[in-house]
C-alpha positions in Angstrom: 3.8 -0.2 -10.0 5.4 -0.9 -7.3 3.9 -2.9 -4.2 5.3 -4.0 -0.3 4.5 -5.8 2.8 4.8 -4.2 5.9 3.8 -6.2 9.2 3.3 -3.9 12.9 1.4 -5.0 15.9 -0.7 -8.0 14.4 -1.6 -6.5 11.0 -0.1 -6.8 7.5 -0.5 -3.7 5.3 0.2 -4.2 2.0 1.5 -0.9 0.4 0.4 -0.2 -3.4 2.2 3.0 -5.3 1.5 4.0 -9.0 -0.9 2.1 -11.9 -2.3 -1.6 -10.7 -3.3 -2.1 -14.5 -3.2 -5.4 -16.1 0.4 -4.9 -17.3 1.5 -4.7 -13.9 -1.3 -7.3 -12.5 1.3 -10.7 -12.5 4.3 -8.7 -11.2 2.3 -7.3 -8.2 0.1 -10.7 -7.5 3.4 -12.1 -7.4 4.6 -9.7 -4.3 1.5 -9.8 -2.8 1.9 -14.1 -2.5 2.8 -13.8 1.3 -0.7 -12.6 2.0 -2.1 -15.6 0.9 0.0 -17.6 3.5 -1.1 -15.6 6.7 -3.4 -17.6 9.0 -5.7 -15.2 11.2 -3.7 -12.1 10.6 -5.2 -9.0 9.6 -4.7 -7.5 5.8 -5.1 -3.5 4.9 -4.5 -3.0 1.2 -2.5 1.1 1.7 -4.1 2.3 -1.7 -3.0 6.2 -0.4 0.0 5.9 -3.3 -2.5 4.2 -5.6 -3.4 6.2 -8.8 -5.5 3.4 -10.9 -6.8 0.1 -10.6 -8.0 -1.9 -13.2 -10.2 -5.3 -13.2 -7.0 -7.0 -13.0 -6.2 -5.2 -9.9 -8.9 -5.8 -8.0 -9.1 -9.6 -8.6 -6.0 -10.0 -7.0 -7.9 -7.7 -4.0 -10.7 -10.2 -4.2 -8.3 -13.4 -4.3 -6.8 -12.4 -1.4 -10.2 -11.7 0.3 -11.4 -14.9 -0.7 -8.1 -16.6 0.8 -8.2 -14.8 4.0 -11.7 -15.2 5.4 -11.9 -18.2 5.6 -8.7 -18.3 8.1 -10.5 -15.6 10.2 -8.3 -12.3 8.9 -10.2 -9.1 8.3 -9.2 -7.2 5.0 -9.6 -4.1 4.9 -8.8 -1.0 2.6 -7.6 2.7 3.7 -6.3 5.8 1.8 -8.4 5.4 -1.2 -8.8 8.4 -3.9 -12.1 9.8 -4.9 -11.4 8.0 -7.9 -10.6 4.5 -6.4 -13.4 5.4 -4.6 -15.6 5.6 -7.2 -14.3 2.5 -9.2 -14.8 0.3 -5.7 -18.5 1.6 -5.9 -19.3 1.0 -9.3 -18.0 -2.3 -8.6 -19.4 -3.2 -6.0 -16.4 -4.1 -4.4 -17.4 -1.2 -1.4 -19.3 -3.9 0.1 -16.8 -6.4 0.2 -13.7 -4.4 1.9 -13.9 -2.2 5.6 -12.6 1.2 4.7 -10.1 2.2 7.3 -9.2 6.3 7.4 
């Protein structure tokens, strides 16, 4: 797993490649920490290199939801599989996060 922070024109995207399973969970929580110290800056989680996400994974997507609304940031989610697509519908978590194309 392997995950970055790119910033461009206002918005942080935070780039996600291979398995976010629970193995990986603490390791990538850990390089997403900068996200949690943005004030009013948009967040778009780049899931396009994304393969799996487990329940681990998408609490840290919901911690850093929680953490960013209330300073006014928008997060939203783009380049998500049919398969990520499915799991953030089952979820729930659909409703939660703007899907960006």
């Amino acid at each position: 797993m392997n995950a970055s922070i790119q910033q461009q024109d206002g918005t942080v995207t935070a780039i996600l490649e291979g398995r976010l399973d629970t193995a990986a969970a603490p390791e990538t929580e850990k390089e997403l920490q900068p996200l949690y110290d943005l004030n009013g800056q948009n967040i778009v989680f780049d899931c396009s290199k994304l393969e799996y996400i487990s329940s681990s994974g998408l609490r840290i997507f919901l911690g850093v939801l929680k953490n960013a609304k209330p300073k006014g940031s928008r997060v939203s989610i783009t380049g998500l599989t049919p398969d990520l697509k499915n799991i953030f519908a089952m979820t729930g978590f659909n409703h939660l996060f703007d899907e960006v194309e």
